[in-house]
Each structure stands twice: as structure tokens, then as C-alpha cells.
C-alpha positions, 0 to 999 in steps of 0.5 A: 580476956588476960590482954584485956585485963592487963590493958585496963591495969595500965590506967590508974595512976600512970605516972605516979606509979612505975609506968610498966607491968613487968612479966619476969623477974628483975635484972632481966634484958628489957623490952618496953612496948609503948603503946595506945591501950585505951584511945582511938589508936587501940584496935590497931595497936594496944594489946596485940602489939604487946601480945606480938612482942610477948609472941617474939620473945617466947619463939625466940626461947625467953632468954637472951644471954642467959637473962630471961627477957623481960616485958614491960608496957605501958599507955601513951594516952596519944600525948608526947608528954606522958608517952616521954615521962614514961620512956624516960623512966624506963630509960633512966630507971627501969633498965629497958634496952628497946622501945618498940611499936609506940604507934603515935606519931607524935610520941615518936617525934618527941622520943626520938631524941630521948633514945639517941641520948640515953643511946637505948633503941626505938622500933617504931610500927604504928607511928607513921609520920615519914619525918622519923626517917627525914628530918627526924631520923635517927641512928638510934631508930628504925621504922618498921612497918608503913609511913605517910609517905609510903601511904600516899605514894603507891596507889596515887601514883597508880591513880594519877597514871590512870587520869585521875588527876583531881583530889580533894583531901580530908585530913586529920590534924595531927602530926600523921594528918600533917605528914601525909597531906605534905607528901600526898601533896608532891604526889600530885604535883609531881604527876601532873595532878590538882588539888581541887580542895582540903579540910583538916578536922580534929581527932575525935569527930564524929560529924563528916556531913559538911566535909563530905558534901565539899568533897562531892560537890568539888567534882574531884575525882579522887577523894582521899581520906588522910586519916586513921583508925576511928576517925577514918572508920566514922568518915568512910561510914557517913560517905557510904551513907552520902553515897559518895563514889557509888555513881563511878565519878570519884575514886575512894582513896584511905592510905592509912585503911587497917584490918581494924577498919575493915572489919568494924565496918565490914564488906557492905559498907567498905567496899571499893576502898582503895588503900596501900598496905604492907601487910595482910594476915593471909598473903601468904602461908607462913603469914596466914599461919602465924595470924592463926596462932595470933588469932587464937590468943586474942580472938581477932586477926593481927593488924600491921602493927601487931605482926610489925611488932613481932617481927621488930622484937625479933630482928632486935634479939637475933641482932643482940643474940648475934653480937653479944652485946645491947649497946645500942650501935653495935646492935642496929649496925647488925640490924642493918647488916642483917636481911629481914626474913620472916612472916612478915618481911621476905628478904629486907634491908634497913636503910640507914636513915632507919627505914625498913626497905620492904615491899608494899601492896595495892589493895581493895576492900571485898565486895560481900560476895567477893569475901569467903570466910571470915576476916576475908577483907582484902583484895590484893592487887598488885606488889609494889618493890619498896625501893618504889613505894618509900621514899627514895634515898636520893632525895637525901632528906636524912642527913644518915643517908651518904 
């Protein structure tokens, strides 16, 4: 109730008013999470990715370099403009040495030079685009959980080897919709396959019949859903209705399927979804165990971004702890240099166009038979190296990457 209170204090006069809630005294180390308290994003992002940076700084022991390290957030609203106003005051006014999870895609596009100018960090978790380490990369940023592309190259791959080779695309228009349709796109191409169909609709819809019923009628033998959150939840839950993919013809795919998602629609509704993932609250002991002591802050386990969160806070302060300074190069030199190990990430670099090079999963939703207890939702079926599932450096699509 805490989180949920703190979050709805966020909303008045945002921009009117200093743009954080601060948690310690001031003259403090900062650390500013930017995030979707109250949109379509929330479930995913929101309160538990600030609970997990909190979660980071008080494991970390709440100082760094004798300061107490102070947290501050704030809500985007899913606008790059008030996600920039808010940054910038931060940046220029508020002290803040790191942004962390931010979760909108086009948010991050559009603070990602504001970070390399004030030469302060970003850590982007939730926000997917893969542009933030092509195009848009940054010396002064890294992306630390999934990306678009990651998302439409792992399983499709796998399908496409598989004969599925016809695809029928639902997409979400905005800068996350945009990137996954482009790399899905050379996917398909690249493995002998077709796209057979696509239509791109707003954020916010709630009505899939029409789109739906294109994709069935198309034969196509993947119908893949490049959306997230609510709209995914909406889109999944109308094809369950239409029985879409029940006969065995087509192959249900959702990149971007959250715990959020899986647990508001449940194993009866979902089941069968085939997604990509890189997290899981109970992949591993360590990972189950830390989702415990998250669950029992805020009664629901933690989403990829929620763990992400945690685990980027923590690398940053190990990183400024380790050379005594929050001057931005030092510190992501160090963050590069320094393999990730935790919960989260076993044993990962930062690649120098800012990507987190970790390891990704295959997964399916449970059958209801198939789930044991509660949040029992994943079924993982294979590891993929992330030197496979994200994009390779060969392709030399950030101009950092020698």
C-alpha cells in the first residue's frame, strides 16, 4: 500500500511541481527512476521498479562514499516530453548521477542525448527499442534487460527452422511497435520466410475483432502479436475467444509476453503463447529467492524490469564504489569492464554500444495442468547464449562498436 500511495502522489502537478519524491536527506548521491506510474505500462514497470532500485541501495548498505544515496522517481506519463522536462530537472537542478529503468521507448530515444550532454547515465530496463544500442547508442547508456530485437530473434529463428515460414504481424504503433516490425522483418527474410499480412493499431485498443479475423483468414502460419502490456493482454484475450491457433494451424507468437501478462490472463486463457524472455522469478534458487523477498514488499512477483532495475542500480554502485568517483566515463568504463553477476545475470559483459550481453530463454505459457502453485506461468524451454539472441557486433550498427 506504501508503493501504491507513493505512486498516486506523483500525479498532481507534475511539472509544476519538483518532478521527484526524494527518500533521504539532501546533498546525497542520486539516483532517479523514471518510470510509468499510472499508463498502460504500469504493471510491468512502475512501483516495482522503484521498490527494486530501493531493494538495490538498501542491500548495497545505503551509502556510497559516505553519502546516504538518495532515491527519487517520477512518472513519464508515456510522453517524451514530460519524461524530458523531468530529466532535465533532475539533471540540471536535482543533482541525479543515474537514470535507471525509464521502460518507454520513446522516452529513451529522446533522453538519450539529454544524458550524454549533461554527461549523467541512463540504465534503460523496460524501454525495448533496439535503436538505443543502433542508431541511438550512447557512450553515456546501457540497456539492460530485453530489446525488440532480441524479442523477434530468438524464437522466430527457432520457428522459421521449424517450417513455419508465413507471418502475419499485429503491431503496436509506437516507437517499440515500429522497432520490433522492422527486425522481425529481416528475421523472416533472412530465414526463407514471408510476410503474408500487418496492421498497425493505436495504443489503447480494445477492439481486435477486425484485426483478428485478417490474421486467421491469412493461413498464415505464425501470427505474431508486436505489442505489450495492455494491449497484448486485450489482443491475446479476443484470440482465445476467436479460437485463433486452437485447430493447430497457427503458431501463436507474443515477444514482448510479461509476468503482468501472464498473470491477469491466466494459464486457461494464455496457454500455448510462445514468447522470448530474459527473466523468470523461478529460474533459478537465487532468482526465486530474491522474487520472494520482492513478493513479500509488494504482493505480486517481479517482472523483468522490476529485477532489471535492481540489478542496474546495483552494477552502477559497485561501479562508483569501485573508483571512487560518479563522473560519468569513469563509471560505465568500469561497468563495462566488470562482469555482471547476480540474480539476475550470471556472468555478462556490457558491450560498448550499451548492450548488456546476457542470456536469453525460449518460453511457453503452462497449460493449467501444467502450473503448480501460484505465479507458476512459465514453461522454459530452452537457453539461448546472448552473443545469439541480440544483435551481433558485426553488424556494426553503433557507431561505438570498433
Amino acid at each position: 500500500m506504501r508503493l501504491l500511495h507513493l505512486a498516486t502522489g506523483l500525479l498532481a502537478g507534475l511539472l509544476a511541481a519538483p518532478a521527484a519524491q526524494a527518500e533521504t536527506a539532501t546533498g546525497a548521491v542520486k539516483i532517479g527512476v523514471l518510470t510509468d506510474m499510472s499508463g498502460i505500462l504500469a504493471s510491468g514497470l512502475g512501483a516495482g521498479s522503484v521498490d527494486g532500485a530501493r531493494m538495490a541501495i538498501e542491500d548495497f548498505g545505503g551509502k556510497l562514499f559516505g553519502k546516504p544515496i538518495e532515491l527519487v522517481f517520477a512518472d513519464h506519463q508515456n510522453k517524451p516530453d514530460i519524461g524530458s522536462a523531468i530529466a532535465r530537472q533532475w539533471l540540471d537542478e536535482g543533482g541525479v548521477d543515474l537514470i535507471a529503468d525509464v521502460g518507454n521507448s520513446a522516452v529513451a530515444l529522446a533522453l538519450r542525448e539529454l544524458v550524454q550532454t549533461k554527461g549523467r547515465i541512463a540504465m534503460f530496463v523496460g524501454a525495448s527499442s533496439s535503436a538505443l544500442t543502433a542508431a541511438a547508442c550512447s557512450p553515456n547508456t546501457a540497456q539492460w534487460s530485453h530489446d525488440s530485437y532480441m524479442f523477434v530473434k530468438a524464437l522466430p529463428t527457432r520457428l522459421l527452422a521449424e517450417g513455419k515460414k508465413t507471418w502475419f504481424l499485429i503491431i503496436q504503433d509506437w516507437a517499440f511497435g515500429h522497432a520490433m516490425q522492422a527486425d522481425i522483418t529481416r528475421v523472416i527474410a533472412d530465414g526463407g520466410g514471408k510476410v503474408l499480412g500487418s496492421v498497425r493499431h493505436p495504443p489503447g485498443m480494445m477492439d481486435f475483432s477486425s484485426i483478428l479475423l485478417q490474421a486467421q483468414g491469412s493461413g498464415a502460419d505464425v501470427v505474431a502479436f508486436l505489442s505489450a502490456v495492455q494491449d497484448l493482454s486485450t489482443s491475446i484475450k479476443q484470440a482465445h475467444e476467436f479460437n485463433l491457433g486452437k485447430d493447430g494451424k497457427q503458431t501463436l507468437f507474443a515477444p514482448a509476453f510479461l509476468l503482468p501478462d501472464a498473470h491477469g490472463l491466466g494459464p486457461a486463457v494464455a496457454q500455448g503463447i510462445n514468447f522470448s524472455t530474459v527473466w523468470y522469478w523461478n529460474l533459478n534458487p537465487d532468482a526465486r529467492a530474491w522474487s520472494q523477498r520482492f513478493f513479500a514488499r509488494n504482493k505480486v512477483m517481479p517482472a523483468e524490469a522490476h529485477a532489471g532495475t535492481y540489478s542496474a542500480v546495483m552494477h552502477y554502485l559497485k561501479a562508483a564504489q569501485a573508483t571512487g568517483v560518479t563522473k560519468a566515463d569513469v563509471v560505465m568504463a568500469k561497468m563495462r569492464e566488470t562482469p555482471v553477476k547476480d540474480f539476475y545475470t550470471n556472468n555478462a559483459k556490457l558491450r560498448e554500444d550499451g548492450r548488456l550481453m546476457r542470456n536469453a530463454y525460449v518460453a511457453r505459457m503452462k497449460t493449467p495442468a501444467q502450473s503448480k502453485e501460484p505465479w507458476d506461468y512459465y514453461e522454459i524451454l530452452s537457453e539461448i547464449p546472448g552473443e545469439q539472441a541480440f544483435r551481433p557486433a558485426s553488424e556494426k550498427a553503433c557507431p561505438l562498436l570498433k
